[in-house]
Structure formats: structure tokens, C-alpha cells
C-alpha positions as CSV (number, residue, x, y, z in Angstrom):
1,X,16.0,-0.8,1.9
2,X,15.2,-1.6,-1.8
3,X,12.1,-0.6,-3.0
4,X,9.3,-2.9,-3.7
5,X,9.0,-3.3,-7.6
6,X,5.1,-3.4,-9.2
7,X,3.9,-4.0,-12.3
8,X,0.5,-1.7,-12.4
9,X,-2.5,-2.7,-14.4
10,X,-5.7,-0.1,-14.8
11,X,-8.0,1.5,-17.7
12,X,-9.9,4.3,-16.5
13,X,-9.5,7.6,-14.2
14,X,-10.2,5.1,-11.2
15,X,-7.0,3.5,-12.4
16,X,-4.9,6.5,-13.3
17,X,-5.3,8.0,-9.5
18,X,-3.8,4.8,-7.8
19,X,-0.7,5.4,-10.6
20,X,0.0,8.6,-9.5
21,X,0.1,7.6,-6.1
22,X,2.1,4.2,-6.7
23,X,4.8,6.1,-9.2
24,X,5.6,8.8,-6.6
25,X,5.9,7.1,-3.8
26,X,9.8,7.0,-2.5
27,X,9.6,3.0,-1.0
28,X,8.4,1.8,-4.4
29,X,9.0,1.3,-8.1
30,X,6.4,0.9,-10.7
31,X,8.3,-1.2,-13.5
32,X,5.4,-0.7,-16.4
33,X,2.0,-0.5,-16.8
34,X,-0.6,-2.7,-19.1
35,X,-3.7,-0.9,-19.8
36,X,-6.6,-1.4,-22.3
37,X,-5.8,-0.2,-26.3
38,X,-7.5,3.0,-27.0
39,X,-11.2,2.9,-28.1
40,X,-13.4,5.1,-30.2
41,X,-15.1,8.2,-28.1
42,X,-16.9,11.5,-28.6
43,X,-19.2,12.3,-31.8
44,X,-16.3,11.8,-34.4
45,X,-15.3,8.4,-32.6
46,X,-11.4,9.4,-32.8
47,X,-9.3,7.4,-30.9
48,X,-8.8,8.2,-27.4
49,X,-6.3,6.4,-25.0
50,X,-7.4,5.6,-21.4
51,X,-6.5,8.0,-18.6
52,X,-4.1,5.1,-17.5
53,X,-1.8,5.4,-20.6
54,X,-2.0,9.3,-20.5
55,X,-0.8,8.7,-17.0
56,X,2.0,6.0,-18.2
57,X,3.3,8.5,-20.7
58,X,3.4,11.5,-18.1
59,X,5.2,9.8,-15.7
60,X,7.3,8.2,-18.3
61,X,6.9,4.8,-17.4
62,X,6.9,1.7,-20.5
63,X,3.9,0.4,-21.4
64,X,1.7,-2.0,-22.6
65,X,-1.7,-2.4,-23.8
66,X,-3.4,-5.4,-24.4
67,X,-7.4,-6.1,-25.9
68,X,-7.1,-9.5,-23.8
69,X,-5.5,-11.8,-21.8
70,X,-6.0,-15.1,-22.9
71,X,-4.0,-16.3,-25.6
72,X,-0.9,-17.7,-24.4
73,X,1.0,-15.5,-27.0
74,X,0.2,-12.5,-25.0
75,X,0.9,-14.1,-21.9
76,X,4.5,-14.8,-23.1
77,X,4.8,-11.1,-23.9
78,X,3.4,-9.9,-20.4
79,X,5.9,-12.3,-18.6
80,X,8.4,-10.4,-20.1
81,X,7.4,-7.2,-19.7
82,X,6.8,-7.9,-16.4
83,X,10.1,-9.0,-15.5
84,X,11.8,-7.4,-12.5
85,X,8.2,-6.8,-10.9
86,X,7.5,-8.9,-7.6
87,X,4.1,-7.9,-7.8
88,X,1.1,-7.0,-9.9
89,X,-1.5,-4.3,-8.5
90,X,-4.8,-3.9,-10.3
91,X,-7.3,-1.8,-10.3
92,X,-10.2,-1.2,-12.6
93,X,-8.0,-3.0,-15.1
94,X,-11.6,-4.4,-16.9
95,X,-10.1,-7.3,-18.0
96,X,-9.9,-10.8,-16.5
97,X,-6.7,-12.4,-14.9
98,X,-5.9,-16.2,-16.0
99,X,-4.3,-18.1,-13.2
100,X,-1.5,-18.5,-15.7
101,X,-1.0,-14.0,-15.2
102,X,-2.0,-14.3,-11.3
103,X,0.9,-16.7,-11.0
104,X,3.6,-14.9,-12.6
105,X,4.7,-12.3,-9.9
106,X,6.2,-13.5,-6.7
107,X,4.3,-12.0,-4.2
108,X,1.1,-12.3,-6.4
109,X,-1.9,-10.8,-7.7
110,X,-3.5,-7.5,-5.3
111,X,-6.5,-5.7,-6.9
112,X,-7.8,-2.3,-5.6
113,X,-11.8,-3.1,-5.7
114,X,-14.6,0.4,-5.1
115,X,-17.0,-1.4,-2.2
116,X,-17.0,-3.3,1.2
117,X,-16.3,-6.8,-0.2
118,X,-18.3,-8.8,-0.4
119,X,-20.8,-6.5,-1.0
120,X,-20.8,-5.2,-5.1
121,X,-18.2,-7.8,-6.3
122,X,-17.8,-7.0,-10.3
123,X,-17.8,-4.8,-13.1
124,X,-19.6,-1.8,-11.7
125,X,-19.9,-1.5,-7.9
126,X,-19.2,2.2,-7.5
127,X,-22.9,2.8,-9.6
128,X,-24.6,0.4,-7.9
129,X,-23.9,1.2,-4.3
130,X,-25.4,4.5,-6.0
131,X,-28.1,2.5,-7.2
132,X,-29.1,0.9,-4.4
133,X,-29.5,4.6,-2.1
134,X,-26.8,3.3,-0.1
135,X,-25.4,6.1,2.2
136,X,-22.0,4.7,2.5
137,X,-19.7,2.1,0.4
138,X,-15.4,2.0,0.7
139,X,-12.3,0.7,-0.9
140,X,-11.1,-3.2,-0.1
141,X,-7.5,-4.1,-1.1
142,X,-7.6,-7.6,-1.7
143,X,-5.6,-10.5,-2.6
144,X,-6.2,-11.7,-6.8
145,X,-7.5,-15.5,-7.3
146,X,-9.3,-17.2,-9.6
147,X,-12.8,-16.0,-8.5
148,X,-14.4,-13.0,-9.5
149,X,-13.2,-10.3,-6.4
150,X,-13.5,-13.6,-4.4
151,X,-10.0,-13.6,-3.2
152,X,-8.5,-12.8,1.0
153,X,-9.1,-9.3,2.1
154,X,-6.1,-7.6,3.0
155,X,-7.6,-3.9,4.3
156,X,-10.6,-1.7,3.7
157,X,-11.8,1.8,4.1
158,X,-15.6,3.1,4.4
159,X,-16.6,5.9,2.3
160,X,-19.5,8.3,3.0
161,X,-22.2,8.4,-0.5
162,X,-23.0,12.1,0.0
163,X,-26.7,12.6,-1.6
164,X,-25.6,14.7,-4.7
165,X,-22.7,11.9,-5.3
166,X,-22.4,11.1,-9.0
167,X,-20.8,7.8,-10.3
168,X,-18.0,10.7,-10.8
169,X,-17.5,12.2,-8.2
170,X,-18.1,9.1,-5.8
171,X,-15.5,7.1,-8.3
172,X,-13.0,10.2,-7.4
173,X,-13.6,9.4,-3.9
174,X,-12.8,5.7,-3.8
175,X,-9.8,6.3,-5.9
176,X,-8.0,9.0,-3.2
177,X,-9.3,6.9,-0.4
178,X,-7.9,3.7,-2.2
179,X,-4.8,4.5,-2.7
180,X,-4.0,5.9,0.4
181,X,-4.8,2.9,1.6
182,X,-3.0,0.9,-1.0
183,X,0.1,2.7,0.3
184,X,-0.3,2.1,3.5
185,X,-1.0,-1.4,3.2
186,X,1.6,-3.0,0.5
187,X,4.6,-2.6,2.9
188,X,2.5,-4.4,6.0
189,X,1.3,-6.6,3.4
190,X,5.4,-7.4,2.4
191,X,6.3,-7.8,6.0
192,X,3.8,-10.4,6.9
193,X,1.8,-8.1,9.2
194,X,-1.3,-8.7,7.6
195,X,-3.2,-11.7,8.1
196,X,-6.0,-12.1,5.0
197,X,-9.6,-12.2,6.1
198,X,-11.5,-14.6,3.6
199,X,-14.7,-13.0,2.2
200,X,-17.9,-14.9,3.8
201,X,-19.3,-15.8,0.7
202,X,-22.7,-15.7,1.9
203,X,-23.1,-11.6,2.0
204,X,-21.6,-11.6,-1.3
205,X,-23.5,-9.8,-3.9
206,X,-22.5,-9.5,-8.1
207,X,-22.5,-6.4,-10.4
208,X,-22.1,-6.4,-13.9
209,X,-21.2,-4.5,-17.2
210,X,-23.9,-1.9,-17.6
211,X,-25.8,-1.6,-21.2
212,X,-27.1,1.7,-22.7
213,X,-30.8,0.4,-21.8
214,X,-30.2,0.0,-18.5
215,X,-30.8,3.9,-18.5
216,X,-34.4,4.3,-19.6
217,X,-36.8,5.3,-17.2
218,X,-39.6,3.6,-15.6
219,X,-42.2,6.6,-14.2
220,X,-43.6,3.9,-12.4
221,X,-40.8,3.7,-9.9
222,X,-40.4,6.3,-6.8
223,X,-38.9,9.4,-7.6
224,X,-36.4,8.4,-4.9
225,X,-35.3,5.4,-6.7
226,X,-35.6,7.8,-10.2
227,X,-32.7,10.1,-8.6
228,X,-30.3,7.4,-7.6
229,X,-30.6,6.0,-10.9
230,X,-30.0,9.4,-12.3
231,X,-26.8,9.7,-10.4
232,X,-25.7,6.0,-10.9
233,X,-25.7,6.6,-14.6
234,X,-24.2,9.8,-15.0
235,X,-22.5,10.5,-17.3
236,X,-23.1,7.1,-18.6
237,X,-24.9,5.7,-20.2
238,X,-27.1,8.5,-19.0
239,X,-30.7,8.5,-18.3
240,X,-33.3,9.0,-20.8
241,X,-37.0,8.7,-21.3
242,X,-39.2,9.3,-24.9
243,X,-41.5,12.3,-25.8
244,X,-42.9,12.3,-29.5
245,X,-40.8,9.3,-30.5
246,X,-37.6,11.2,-29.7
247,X,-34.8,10.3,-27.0
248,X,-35.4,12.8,-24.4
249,X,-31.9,12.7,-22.0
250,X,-32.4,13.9,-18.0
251,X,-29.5,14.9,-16.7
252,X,-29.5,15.8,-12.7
253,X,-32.6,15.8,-10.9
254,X,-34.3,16.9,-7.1
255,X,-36.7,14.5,-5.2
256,X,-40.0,16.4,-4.4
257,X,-41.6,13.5,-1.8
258,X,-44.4,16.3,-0.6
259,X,-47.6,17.1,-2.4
260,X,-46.8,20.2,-4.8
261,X,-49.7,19.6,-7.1
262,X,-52.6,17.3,-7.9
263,X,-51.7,13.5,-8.7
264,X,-51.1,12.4,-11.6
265,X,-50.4,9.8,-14.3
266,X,-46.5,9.0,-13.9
267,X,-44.6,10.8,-16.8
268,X,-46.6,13.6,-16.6
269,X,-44.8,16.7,-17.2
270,X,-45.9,19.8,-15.5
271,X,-45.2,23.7,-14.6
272,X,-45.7,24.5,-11.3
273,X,-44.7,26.9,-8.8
274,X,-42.7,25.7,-5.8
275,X,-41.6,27.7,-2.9
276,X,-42.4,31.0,-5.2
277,X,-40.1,29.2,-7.6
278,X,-41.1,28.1,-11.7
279,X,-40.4,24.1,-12.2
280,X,-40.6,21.8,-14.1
281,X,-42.1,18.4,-12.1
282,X,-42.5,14.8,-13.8
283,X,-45.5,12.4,-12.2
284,X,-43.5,9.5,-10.5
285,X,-44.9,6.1,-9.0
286,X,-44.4,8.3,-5.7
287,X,-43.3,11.5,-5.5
288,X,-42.7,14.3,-8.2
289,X,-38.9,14.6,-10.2
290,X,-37.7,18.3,-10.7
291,X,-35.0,17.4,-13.8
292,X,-32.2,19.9,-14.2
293,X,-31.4,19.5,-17.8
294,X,-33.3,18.2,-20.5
295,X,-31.9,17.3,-23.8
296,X,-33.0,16.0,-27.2
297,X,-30.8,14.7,-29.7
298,X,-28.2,16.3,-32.2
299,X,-29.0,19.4,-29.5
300,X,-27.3,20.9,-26.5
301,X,-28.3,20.0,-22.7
302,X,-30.3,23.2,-21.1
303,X,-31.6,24.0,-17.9
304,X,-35.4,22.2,-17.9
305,X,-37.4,25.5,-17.3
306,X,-35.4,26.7,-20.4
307,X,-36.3,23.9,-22.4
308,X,-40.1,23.6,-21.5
309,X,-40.5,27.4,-22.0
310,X,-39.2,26.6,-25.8
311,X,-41.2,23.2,-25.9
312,X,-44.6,24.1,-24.9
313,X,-45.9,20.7,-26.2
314,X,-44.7,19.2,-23.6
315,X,-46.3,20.4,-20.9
316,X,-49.4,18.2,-19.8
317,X,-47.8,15.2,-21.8
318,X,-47.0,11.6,-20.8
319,X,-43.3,10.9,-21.0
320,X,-42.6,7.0,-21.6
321,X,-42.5,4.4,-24.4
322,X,-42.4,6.7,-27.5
323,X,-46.2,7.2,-27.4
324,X,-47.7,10.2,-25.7
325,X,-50.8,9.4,-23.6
């Protein structure tokens, strides 16, 4: 039987998991893969290339990378790169398919997409899910159109959200669950065992591209809904609040619902002794937040008690806006 012949296209880790899988498997043949160029990262902003090329190169596959898809001179080149493949699988690729690429393999377009379509179609489902205290999201393989993750579902898979998941670790999940599924699934898909479900558009639900604001912190909230957003936006683009006009970074964090001390303005920053244990507690809208890490800028992230112990200021003070109460 020959093997079926797939032109892969992914950027990050998310993307580099379903390679693995795709390049090792004996019933098929990846025949390249087009990734994003490599982009600026880390304090000196050196070049880094995506986990998906790293993956390309180790498994010694060729190559492309491309900043976009549109103009029609790229297109040419992709056609040709792609030649051979009878179909294109994507998945966290980050950059949109023209009909003019979703036409050009035989069998089509499938895209490996982290939720329950079509819940979280979009740029960033795994963190909202996250976001949203859901306890459970999945993988759906679906077929590409011209839609944003609009297209025929072909299979899906239902994930647990354990309560310490991080957009990490949850990502890791998906990616191992996906691509057991994508496995499974392309062959049946091949030998017309599959019948496409169409998405009922009216549960459907958009994420998008998150911006660095999107992690500042509103004490006003619940500290429940302060801990999912601490664990949506790990490790970026992180969660941060500001004490004395500086950036002050919270990096893991513990929901107190109970009383442990007298209320208090939200942002408040206290020491307190909890279950015969020293903690640092922010006020909340409801609820108290134990951080685990605190960290100010052009510094190191340390354990909070550590920090507080060598920032005395800050205890009895308002985190918030750059103004202390």
C-alpha cells in the first residue's frame, strides 16, 4: 500500500508534536514542511527558529518558511514545494490559508485545532478555555475552508483542564492527544469512512491574538478568576500588576476563597499566617491571592515570602495603577 504523502504546516511546540508523530509514522510520508521565519526572542533578541523547523531539520525533512501567504509569488513557490503532497495538514501554522493554498493539494486542506469546535475558534483557544475556568476542552481535526476553523469536523477528543494546568502544560496535552488522533483519523478520512459533521454555527465562539496588556491585573475581579488568568498567561505574556510605578510580574498563584484575615481594599498586600504557614495574600474583589513568585524588572523571579521579607514596603500597600493607595 503506498503511503499517503503530506505536506505539514506548524510554528510552535504545538506544531512540532504533531511532526514527530506524522514523520514517524510507517503508512505515511511527510514531503516538507512550511513554517514561520525565525523571530527575535530572549533579552539579546537573537534569532530563534520555531520548534517546527528545529523539528524539520532533525528529522531531516526540506523546508520552507514563509512571513505570509498572500502574494501570489509565494504561492507559486509553495505549489512547487508542495508537489508530490496529496494533502496539507496544519496545525498552529499562525498564518492564514488563501483559497488559492487550500486548493492546491488533492485531498485538501485538514487543520489540527486545541478545543471542541465550535467552541474557541481562533488564534488562542488553548488560553482561553483556561481563561474561562473551564474544566475540560479537546482536540477537533477538521476539514480547512475559507472561514476562520469554520470548516466540516472530521473527529474530536475531550481533554481534562487539570486545576494547576498552564497554557504549557495544557498545550502539551492537546498536542499528544491531537495527534494520536490525527493518526488515527487521516487513513479513515482517505478511505471515505468518515462522514464530516458541519459546525452548528450558532455555539460558535472567537478567540484572538493576545496583546501584552491583556495581562495586567484587575484586583477587582475574584481571586478565582485572578488564578485562571494567571495560568492562561503563563509564560506569556505573563501577568503583572504595579507597586511604586514599577512592573511587578506574578508568576503562579493559590485561590484562598475562606476568610484568613480582615477585608480589605483589593491589592492589598499582606503577611499573614495560614495553617501555621507565613504568606503572602493580595486583597481580591472576592477572595484573597497567595502569589508564588514575585518579580520586578531587570531582576530574577523569587518565591513571594522571599521577596516581601526583602521588600518590606510593600506590605500594607495597594497594588494597581502605578499609584499606591
Amino acid at each position: 500500500m503506498d503511503k499517503l504523502k503530506i505536506l505539514f504546516m506548524g510554528t510552535p511546540e504545538f506544531g512540532a508534536t504533531i511532526l514527530y508523530a506524522l514523520a514517524t509514522a510507517p503508512h505515511l510520508e511527510v514531503t516538507g514542511v512550511v513554517t514561520q521565519p525565525d523571530r527575535p526572542a530572549g533579552r539579546k533578541n537573537q534569532l530563534s527558529p520555531p520548534p517546527v523547523k528545529v523539528a524539520a531539520q532533525e528529522l531531516g525533512l526540506p523546508l520552507m518558511q514563509v512571513e505570509r501567504l498572500r502574494n501570489p509569488a509565494v504561492q507559486a513557490q509553495l505549489l512547487e514545494f508542495s508537489a508530490g503532497a496529496e494533502i496539507f495538514v496544519v496545525a498552529a501554522f499562525g498564518l492564514i490559508l488563501s483559497v488559492a493554498v487550500l486548493n492546491m493539494p488533492r485531498l485538501g486542506c485538514i487543520n489540527v485545532h486545541g478545543s471542541l469546535l465550535p467552541e474557541y475558534r481562533g488564534a488562542s483557544p488553548v488560553a482561553q478555555a483556561i481563561l474561562d475556568g473551564k474544566t475540560e476542552t479537546g482536540v477537533t481535526i477538521m476539514l480547512m475552508e475559507k472561514g476562520l476553523d469554520t470548516g466540516p469536523m472530521l473527529s474530536k477528543v475531550a481533554i481534562p483542564i487539570e486545576p494547576e494546568d498552564t497554557q504549557p502544560s495544557l498545550m502539551d496535552k492537546l498536542a499528544k492527544s491531537g495527534a494520536t488522533l490525527l493518526l488515527d483519523t487521516l487513513p479513515r478520512w482517505v478511505a471515505g469512512q468518515i462522514i464530516p459533521e458541519k459546525q452548528d454555527d450558532t455555539y460558535a465562539s472567537i478567540t484572538g491574538i493576545i496583546k501584552k496588556e491583556y495581562g495586567l491585573i484587575d484586583w477587582n475581579k475574584t481571586v478565582a478568576s485572578i488564578v485562571c488568568m494567571i495560568r492562561a498567561y503563563y509564560p506569556w505574556p505573563g501577568t503583572y500588576t504595579f507597586w511604586q510605578g514599577q512592573n511587578l510580574k506574578i508568576i503562579g498563584a493559590t485561590a484562598f476563597q475562606e476568610k484568613v484575615a480582615e477585608s480589605a481594599t483589593p491589592g492589598t498586600v499582606l503577611l499573614a499566617r495560614v495553617e501555621g504557614k507565613e504568606c503572602v495574600l493580595i486583597a481580591t474583589g472576592k477572595g484573597w491571592l497567595a502569589p508564588r513568585e514575585l518579580q520586578l524588572p531587570g531582576k530574577k523571579a523569587i518565591p513571594a515570602l522571599e521577596f516581601v521579607k526583602g521588600q518590606r514596603a510593600i506590605i500594607g500597600a495597594r497594588l494597581g495603577d502605578g499609584q499606591e493607595a
